[in-house]
C-alpha positions in Angstrom: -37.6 -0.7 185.1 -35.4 -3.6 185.9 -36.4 -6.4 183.5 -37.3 -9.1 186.3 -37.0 -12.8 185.4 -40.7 -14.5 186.3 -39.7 -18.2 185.8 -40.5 -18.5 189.7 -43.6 -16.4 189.4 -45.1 -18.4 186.0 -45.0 -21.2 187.4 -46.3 -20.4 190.8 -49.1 -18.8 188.8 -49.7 -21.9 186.7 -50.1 -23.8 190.0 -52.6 -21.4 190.7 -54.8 -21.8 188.1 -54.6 -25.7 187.8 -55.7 -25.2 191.7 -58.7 -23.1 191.5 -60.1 -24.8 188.1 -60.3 -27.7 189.7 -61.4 -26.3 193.0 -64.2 -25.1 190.7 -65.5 -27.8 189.1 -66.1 -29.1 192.5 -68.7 -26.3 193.2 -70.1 -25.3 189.6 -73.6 -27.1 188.7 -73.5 -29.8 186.2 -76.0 -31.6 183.5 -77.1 -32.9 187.1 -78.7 -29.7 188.1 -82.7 -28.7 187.7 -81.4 -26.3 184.6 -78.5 -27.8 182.6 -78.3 -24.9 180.4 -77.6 -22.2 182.9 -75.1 -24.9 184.3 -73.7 -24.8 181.2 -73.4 -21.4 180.9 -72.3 -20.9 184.5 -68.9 -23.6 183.6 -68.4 -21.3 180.2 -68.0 -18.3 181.4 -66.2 -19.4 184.9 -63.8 -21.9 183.2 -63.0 -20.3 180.3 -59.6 -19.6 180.9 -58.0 -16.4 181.6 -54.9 -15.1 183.7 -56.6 -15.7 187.1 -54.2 -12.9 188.4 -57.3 -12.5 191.7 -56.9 -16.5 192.6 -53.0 -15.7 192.6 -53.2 -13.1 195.0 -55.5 -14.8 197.2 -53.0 -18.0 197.5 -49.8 -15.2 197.2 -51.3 -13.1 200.1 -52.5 -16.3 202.4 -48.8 -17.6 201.7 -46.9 -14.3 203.1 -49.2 -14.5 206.1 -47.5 -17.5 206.9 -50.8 -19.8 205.4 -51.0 -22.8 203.2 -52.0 -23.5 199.9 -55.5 -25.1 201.5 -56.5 -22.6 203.6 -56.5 -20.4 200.5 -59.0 -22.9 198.2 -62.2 -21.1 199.0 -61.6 -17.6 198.8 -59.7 -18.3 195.5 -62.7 -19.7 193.7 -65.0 -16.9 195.7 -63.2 -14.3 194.1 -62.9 -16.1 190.6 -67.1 -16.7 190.4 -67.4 -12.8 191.3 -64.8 -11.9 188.6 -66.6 -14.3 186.3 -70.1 -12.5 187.0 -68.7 -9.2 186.2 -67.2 -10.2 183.0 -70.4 -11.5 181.9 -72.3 -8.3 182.8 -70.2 -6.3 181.4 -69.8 -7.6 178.0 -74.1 -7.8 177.6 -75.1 -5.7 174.8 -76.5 -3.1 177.8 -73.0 -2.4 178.9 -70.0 -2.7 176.8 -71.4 -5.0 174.6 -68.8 -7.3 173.3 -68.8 -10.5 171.2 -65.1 -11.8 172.3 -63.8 -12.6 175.7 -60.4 -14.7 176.7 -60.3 -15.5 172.4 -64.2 -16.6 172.1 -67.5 -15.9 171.9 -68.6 -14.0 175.3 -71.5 -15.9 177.6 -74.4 -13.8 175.7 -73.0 -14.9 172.3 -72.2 -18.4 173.1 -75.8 -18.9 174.5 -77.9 -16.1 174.6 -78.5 -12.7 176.4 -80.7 -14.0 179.2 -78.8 -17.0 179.6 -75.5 -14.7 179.8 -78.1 -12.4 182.8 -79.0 -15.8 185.0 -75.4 -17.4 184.7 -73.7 -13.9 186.2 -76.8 -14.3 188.7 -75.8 -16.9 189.6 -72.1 -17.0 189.7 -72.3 -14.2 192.2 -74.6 -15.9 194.1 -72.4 -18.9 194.2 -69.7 -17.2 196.0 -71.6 -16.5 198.7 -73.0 -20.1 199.7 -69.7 -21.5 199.3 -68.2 -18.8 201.8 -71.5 -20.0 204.0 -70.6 -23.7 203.6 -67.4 -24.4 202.8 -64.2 -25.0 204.0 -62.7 -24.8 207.9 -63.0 -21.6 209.0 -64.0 -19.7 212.0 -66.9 -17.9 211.9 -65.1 -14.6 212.4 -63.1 -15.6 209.7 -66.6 -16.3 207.5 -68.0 -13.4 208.4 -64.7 -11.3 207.6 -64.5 -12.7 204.4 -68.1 -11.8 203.5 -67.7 -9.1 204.9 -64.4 -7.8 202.6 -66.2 -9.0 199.7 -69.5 -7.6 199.4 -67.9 -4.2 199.9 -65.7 -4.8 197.4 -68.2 -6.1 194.8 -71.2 -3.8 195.6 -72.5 -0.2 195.7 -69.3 1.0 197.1 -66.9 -1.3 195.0 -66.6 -2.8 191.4 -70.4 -2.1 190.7 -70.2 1.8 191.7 -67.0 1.5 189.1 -69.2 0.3 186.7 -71.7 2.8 186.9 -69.3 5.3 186.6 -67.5 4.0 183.8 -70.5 4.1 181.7 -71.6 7.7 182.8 -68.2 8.3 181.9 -68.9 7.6 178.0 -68.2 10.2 175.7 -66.8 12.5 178.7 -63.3 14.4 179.6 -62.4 12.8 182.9 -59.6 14.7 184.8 -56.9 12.2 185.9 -58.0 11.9 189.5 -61.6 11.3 188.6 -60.6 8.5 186.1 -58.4 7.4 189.0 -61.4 7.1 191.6 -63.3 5.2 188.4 -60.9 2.5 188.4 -60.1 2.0 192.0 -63.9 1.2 192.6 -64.0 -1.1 189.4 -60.8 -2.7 189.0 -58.8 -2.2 192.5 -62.1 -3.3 194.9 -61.7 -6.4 194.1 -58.2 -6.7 193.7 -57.6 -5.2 197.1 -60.1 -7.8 198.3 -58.2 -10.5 196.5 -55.3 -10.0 199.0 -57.5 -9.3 202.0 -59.6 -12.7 201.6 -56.4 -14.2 201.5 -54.9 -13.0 204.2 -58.0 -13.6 206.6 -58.1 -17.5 205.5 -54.3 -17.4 206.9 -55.3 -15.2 210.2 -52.9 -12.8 209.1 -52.2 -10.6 211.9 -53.9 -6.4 211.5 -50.0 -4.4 210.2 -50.1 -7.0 207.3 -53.1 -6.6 206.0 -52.8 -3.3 206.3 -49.9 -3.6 204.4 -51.7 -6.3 201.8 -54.2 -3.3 201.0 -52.1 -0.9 200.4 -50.2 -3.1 198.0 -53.6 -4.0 196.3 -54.9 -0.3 196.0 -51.1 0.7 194.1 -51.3 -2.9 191.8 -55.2 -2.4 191.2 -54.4 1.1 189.5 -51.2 -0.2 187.5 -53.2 -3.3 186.3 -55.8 -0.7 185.1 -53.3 1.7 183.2 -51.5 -1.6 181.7 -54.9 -2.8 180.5 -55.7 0.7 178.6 -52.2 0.6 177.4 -53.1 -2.7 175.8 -56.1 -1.8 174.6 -54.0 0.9 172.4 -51.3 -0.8 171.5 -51.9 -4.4 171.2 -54.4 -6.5 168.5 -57.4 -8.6 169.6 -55.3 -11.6 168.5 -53.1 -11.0 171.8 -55.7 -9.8 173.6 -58.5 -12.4 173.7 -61.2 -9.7 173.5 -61.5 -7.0 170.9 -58.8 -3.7 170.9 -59.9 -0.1 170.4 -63.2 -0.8 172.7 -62.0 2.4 175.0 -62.3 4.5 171.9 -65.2 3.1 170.4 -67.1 3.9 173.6 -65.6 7.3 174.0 -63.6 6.7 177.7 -61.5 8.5 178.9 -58.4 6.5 179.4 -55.1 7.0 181.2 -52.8 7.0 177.5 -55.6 9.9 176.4 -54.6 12.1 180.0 -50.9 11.0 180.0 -49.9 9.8 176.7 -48.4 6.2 176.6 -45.1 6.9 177.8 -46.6 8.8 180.8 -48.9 5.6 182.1 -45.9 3.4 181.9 -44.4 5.5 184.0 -46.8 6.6 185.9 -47.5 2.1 186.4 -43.6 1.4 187.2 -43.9 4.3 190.1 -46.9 2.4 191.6 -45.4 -1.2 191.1 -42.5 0.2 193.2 -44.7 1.3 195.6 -46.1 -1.8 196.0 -42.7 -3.5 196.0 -41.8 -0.9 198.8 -44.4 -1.6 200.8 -44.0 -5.9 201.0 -40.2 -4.9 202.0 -41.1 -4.1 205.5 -42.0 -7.5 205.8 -38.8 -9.2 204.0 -37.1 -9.7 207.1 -37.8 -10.6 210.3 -41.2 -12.7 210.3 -40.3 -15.8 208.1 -42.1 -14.3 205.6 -40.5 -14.3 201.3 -42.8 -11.4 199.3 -40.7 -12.0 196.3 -43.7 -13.7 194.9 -45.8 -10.7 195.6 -43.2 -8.7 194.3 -42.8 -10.6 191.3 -46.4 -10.4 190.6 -46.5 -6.2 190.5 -43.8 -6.0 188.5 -45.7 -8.9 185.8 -49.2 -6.6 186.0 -47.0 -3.6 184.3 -45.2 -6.0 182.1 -47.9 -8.6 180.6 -48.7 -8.0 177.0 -52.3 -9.5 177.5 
């Protein structure tokens, strides 16, 4: 693959994050609320860092719709708090059970495991009032938005993925089931990432048709990057511990297609993604470079 200069990209992405952290700490509980603790918790595991790749493509996708920056605010931090909630689930001693996340202790460690339970609780919950409340939006465009998310997050989204994933455990996937794993777990979301975006900007139906199809190809590739890392990088780089696929006996996209074979197999589905966005390069005032930028980063990131 063409080595592609992100400059543009990092710090579009940095603007991001500075955006939604602060969007953030407007919403989160404080030592104000009737149970500083869980408020506590709630700001450690939502504010403690991390790429915040799904706020990017909220704000990337409400952009190439023709949107601004503002319009994008809520559905960034929406899809942050449900991101948040998962992580924290997932890394309880009932599911993956680990003890590092984004280079510290993870929300059951740092407090403890039924602290970790309520402050995913009610992260998730979070999102959803604030989609209720907030912002200026149509009530189509509230409903929409709920609408895209739920789905994404619930039985038929990142929580079916999850389920999977651990009846996977100590099983031979074939490619396409481990495919269908991680399009429920990882891609839901992702997908929705783009779609929330693109409904705070009105984007018109051929667009966010297009937007989804984009999210479904970098959903995958962000998947097969992230087992690729999880072979061949250290915890140091990684902010959460390396070798957890194998310790948990998952089938992984490096185990079905060797390394070589999911970088490849992650370039084919950033171009894709790329093809895809250049149907809408010229024409409507639109720039995907961004966009663009971003699928090519998701198979190039080394953490």
């Amino acid at each position: 693959m063409t080595t592609t200069d992100f400059s543009t990209l990092t710090r579009f992405m940095a603007a991001c994050r500075e955006r939604v952290d602060a969007q953030m700490l407007r919403y989160l509980p404080d030592q104000h609320s009737p149970a500083p603790r869980l408020a506590d918790a709630m700001r450690y595991a939502a504010l403690g860092g991390g790429k915040r790749i799904r706020p990017v493509l909220v704000y990337g996708s409400c952009l190439l719709a023709g949107g601004r920056m503002e319009d994008a605010d809520l559905p960034a931090v929406v899809i942050e708090l449900i991101h948040a909630y998962s992580l924290v689930h997932d890394d309880l001693p009932a599911m993956d059970d680990d003890a590092l996340r984004r280079g510290r202790p993870t929300t059951h460690i740092a407090f403890d495991e039924a602290t970790a339970i309520l402050a995913g609780d009610t992260l998730h919950t979070l999102a959803f009032e604030l989609l209720a409340n907030v912002g200026d939006y149509t009530d189509n465009q509230r409903i929409s938005m709920v609408r895209q998310l739920s789905q994404a997050a619930g039985a038929e989204g990142m929580a079916a993925g999850q389920m999977q994933d651990m009846e996977a455990n100590g099983q031979a996937l074939t490619l396409a089931a481990l495919e269908r794993v991680h399009y429920l777990k990882t891609g839901r979301l992702i997908t929705a990432a783009l779609a929330l975006g693109a409904i705070a900007a009105e984007a018109p139906p051929p667009l966010r048709q297009t937007l989804r199809a984009y999210g479904d190809a970098i959903g995958l590739a962000f998947q097969i990057q992230d087992d690729i890392l999880d072979v061949t990088a250290a915890t140091e780089e990684l902010g959460k511990p390396s070798g957890s696929d194998l310790r948990h006996g998952k089938s992984t996209f490096p185990g079905l297609l060797g390394i070589d074979g999911s970088r490849a197999r992650a370039a084919d589905l950033c171009h894709q993604a790329c093809t895809l966005l250049d149907a809408h390069a010229h024409g409507e005032g639109v720039d995907p470079r961004l966009l663009k930028d971003l699928a090519a980063y998701i198979v190039a990131r080394t953490h």
